[in-house]
FIVOTOR-700517 format. One record per atom (N, C-alpha, C): residue in one letter; x, y, z. Coordinates in pm, whole numbers, plus 50000, padded with zeros to 5 digits. Each point is the difference from the previous one (the first is absolute). Example, Ala and Ser with C-alpha at 12.3 -4.5 7.8 and 13.67 -1.06 7.14 Angstrom:
2
A513194943150780
A499115011950000
A500905012050000
S499655010549928
S500825011950006
S499235010950073
% end
This chain:
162
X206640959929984
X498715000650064
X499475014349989
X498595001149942
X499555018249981
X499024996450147
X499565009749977
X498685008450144
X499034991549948
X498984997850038
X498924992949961
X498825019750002
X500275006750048
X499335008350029
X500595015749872
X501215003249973
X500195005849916
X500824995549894
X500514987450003
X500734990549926
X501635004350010
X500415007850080
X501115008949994
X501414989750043
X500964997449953
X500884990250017
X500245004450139
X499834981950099
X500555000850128
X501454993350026
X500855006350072
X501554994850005
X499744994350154
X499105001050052
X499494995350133
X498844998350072
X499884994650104
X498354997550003
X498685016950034
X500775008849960
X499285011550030
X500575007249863
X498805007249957
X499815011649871
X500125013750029
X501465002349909
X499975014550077
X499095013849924
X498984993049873
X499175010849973
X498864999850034
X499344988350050
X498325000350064
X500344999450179
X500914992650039
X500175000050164
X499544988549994
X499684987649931
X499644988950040
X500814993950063
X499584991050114
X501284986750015
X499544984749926
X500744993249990
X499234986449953
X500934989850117
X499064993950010
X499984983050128
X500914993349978
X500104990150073
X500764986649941
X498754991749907
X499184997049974
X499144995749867
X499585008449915
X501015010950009
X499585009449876
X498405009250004
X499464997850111
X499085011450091
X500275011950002
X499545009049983
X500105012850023
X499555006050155
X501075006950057
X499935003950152
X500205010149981
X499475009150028
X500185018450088
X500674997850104
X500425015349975
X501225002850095
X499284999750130
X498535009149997
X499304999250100
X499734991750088
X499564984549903
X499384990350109
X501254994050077
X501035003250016
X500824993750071
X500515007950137
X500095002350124
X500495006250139
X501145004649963
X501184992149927
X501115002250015
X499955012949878
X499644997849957
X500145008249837
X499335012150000
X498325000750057
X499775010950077
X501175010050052
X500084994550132
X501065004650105
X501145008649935
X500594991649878
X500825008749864
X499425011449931
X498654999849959
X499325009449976
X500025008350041
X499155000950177
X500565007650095
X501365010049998
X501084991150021
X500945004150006
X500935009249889
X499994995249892
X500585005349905
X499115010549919
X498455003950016
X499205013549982
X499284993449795
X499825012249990
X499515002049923
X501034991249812
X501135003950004
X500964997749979
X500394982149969
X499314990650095
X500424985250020
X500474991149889
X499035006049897
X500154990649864
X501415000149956
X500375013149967
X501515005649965
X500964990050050
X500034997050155
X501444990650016
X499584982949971
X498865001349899
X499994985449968
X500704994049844
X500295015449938
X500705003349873
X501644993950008
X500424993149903
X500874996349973
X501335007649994
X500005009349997
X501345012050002
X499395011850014
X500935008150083
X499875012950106
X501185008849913
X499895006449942
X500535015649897
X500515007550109
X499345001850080
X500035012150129
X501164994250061
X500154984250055
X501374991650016
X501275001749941
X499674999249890
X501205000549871
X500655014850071
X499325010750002
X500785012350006
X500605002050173
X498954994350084
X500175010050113
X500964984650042
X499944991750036
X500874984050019
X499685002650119
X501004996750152
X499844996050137
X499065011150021
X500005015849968
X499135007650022
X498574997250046
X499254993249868
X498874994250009
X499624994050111
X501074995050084
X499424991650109
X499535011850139
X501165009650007
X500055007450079
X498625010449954
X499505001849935
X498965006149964
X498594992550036
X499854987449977
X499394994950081
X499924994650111
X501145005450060
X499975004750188
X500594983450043
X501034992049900
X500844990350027
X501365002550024
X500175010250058
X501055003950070
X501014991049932
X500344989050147
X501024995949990
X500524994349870
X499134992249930
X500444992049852
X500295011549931
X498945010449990
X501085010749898
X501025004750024
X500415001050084
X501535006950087
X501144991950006
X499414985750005
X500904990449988
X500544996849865
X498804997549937
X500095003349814
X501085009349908
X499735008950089
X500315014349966
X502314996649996
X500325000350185
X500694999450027
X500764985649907
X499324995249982
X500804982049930
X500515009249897
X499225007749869
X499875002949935
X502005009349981
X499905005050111
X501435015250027
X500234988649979
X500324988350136
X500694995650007
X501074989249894
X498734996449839
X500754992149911
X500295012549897
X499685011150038
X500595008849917
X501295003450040
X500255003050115
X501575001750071
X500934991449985
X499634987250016
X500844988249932
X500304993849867
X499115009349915
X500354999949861
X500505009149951
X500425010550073
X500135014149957
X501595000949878
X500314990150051
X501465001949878
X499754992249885
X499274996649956
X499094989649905
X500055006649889
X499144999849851
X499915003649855
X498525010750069
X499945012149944
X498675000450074
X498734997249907
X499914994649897
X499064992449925
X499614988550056
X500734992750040
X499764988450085
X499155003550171
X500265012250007
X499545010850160
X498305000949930
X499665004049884
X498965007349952
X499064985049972
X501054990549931
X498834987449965
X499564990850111
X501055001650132
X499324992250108
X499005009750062
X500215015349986
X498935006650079
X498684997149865
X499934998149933
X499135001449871
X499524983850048
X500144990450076
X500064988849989
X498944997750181
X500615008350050
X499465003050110
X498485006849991
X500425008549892
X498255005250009
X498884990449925
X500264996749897
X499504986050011
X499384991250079
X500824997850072
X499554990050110
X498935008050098
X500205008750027
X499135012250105
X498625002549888
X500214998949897
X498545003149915
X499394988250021
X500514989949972
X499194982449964
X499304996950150
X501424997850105
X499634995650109
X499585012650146
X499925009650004
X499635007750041
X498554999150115
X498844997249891
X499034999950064
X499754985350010
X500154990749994
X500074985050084
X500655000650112
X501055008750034
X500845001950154
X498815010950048
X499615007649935
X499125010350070
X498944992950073
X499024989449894
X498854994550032
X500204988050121
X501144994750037
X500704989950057
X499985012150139
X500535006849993
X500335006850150
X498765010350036
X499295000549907
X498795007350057
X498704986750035
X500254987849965
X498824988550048
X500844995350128
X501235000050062
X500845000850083
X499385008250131
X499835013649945
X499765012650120
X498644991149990
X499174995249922
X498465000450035
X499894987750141
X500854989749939
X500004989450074
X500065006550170
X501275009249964
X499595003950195
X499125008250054
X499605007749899
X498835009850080
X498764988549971
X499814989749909
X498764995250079
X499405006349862
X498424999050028
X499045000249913
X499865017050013
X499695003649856
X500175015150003
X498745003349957
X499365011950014
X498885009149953
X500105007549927
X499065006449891
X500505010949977
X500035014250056
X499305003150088
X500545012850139
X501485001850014
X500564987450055
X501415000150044
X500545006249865
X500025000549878
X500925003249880
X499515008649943
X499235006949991
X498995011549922
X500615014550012
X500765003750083
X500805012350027
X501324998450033
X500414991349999
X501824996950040
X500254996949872
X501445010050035
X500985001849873
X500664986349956
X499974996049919
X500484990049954
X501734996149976
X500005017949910
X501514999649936
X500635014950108
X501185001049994
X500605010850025
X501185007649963
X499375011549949
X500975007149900
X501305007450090
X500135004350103
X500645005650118
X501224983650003
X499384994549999
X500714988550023
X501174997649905
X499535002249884
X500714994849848
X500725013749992
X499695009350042
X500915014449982
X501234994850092
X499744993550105
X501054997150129
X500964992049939
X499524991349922
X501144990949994
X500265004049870
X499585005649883
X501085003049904
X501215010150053
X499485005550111
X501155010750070
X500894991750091
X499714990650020
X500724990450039
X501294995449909
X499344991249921
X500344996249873
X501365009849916
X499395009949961
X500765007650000
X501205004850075
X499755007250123
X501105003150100
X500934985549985
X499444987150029
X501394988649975
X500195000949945
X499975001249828
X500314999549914
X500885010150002
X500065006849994
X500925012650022
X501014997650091
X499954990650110
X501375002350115
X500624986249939
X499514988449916
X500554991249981
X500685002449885
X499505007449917
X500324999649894
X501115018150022
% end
């Protein structure tokens, strides 16, 4: 199925080079005319189109990081920690086999990345309710203080476990 609007191959009902969405009869819908999708707009800034893209690069490298950078605490930390944790239990292993499951892992953090992102940020919308754009126009979105914390995290375990 292409765009009807830039003909650009769609893998889903939204185009990630014009921003179109298309209907269930193959209609074309803006992101706009819809409350909920708005409200996403809102929320996710200037930026929105980006997590409608099929794989996240920035994922691939930074992995549970990414989450904690966008101020998801707990899933990245948890991410993070799973992460020691199947490394510690593989630790007497081939370490090629260490490199192709972490190589296997980032993968998965590039592909599926921003579908968990877009999933837990229409989540937060659901509870705050209908959003404006006032409320989001000056609040930080991501936090770098944050992602410094837990690679020092990250690190320091890594170091007492290992």
């Amino acid at each position: 199925m292409e765009c009807p609007s830039c003909h650009h191959k769609l893998k889903r009902n939204y185009c990630t080079r014009c921003g179109i969405m298309i209907g269930k009869n193959n209609e074309i819908v803006s992101l706009r005319e819809k409350e909920e999708d708005h409200s996403l707009e809102y929320f996710l800034g200037e930026d929105c189109y980006k997590f409608f893209q099929n794989n996240n690069f920035v994922a691939f490298f930074l992995g549970p990081l990414y989450f904690v950078y966008y101020k998801f605490y707990l899933l990245g930390i948890s991410l993070g920690y799973l992460e020691i944790l199947i490394l510690y239990l593989l630790r007497n292993i081939n370490p090629m086999i260490l490199i192709f499951l972490k190589l296997i892992s980032c993968l998965l953090y590039c592909c599926y990345t921003n579908e968990i992102y877009l999933f837990l940020v229409k989540k937060q919308i659901k509870k705050i309710g209908v959003i404006t754009k006032e409320q989001f126009e000056n609040k930080p979105k991501t936090s770098i203080v944050a992602l410094a914390l837990a690679v020092l995290l990250f690190e320091v375990s890594l170091f007492l476990i290992f």
